[in-house]
C-alpha positions, 0 to 999 in steps of 0.5 A: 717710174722705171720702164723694166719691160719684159721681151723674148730671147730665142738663142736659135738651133746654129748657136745651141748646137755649137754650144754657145747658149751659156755665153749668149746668156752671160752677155745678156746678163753682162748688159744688165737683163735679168733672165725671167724664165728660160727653158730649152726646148724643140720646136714643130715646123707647126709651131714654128709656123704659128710663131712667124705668122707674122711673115707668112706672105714673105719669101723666106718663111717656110725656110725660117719655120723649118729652120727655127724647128730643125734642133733644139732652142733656147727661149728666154724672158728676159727683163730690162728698162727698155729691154725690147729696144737695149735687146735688138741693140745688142743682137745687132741687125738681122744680117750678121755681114751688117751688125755693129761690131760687139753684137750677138749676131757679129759675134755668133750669127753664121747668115742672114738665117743662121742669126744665132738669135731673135728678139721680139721687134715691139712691146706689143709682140714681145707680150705675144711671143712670151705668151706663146712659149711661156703660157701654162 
């Protein structure tokens, strides 16, 4: 039995407006995700706020919500055995000084805000964050 899983892709507002969406999604594709649904779309600090619940006691959420809803995004489903674990892998870790050579974040992250992309952390979340965007 295959494990094609389903997981979420954010290519954040730093990477969007330095035009590096279309290469950020040959190098999903190139590592063999299959790209379910996308759109590009701006985001509320409201919204955004909603997405990160899950920080909400952090110190860094209100900057992450008012970064994430600064410019334009691209959100992805994107499809793949193991496709939550293979798509942290590939984005590399959340600091960009810290990520593995040949990583998304390596390549394109700018900080440990400016992370070029987010990935959903778990099976469980990536069902909710798909929901969140891709609900009718």
């Amino acid at each position: 039995m295959s494990n094609r899983e389903q997981t979420l892709s954010i290519i954040k507002p730093d990477a969007v407006e330095r035009n590096l969406d279309n290469e950020i999604k040959e190098i999903f594709k190139s590592n063999g995700f299959k790209i379910i649904n996308e759109k590009k779309i701006k985001i509320e600090k409201s919204e955004a706020e909603q997405f990160y619940k899950v920080h909400e006691t952090k110190p860094f959420y209100n900057d992450l919500c008012a970064y994430l809803s600064s410019g334009p995004i691209v959100v992805m489903i994107l499809e793949k055995e193991n496709s939550v674990i293979a798509n942290r892998e590939l984005m590399g870790a959340t600091n960009p000084k810290d990520a593995a050579e040949g990583t998304i974040r390596k390549k394109y992250g700018i900080s440990i805000d400016k992370n070029s992309v987010h990935g959903s952390d778990s099976i469980e979340n990536a069902k909710i964050e798909i929901d969140f965007f891709f609900k009718d």
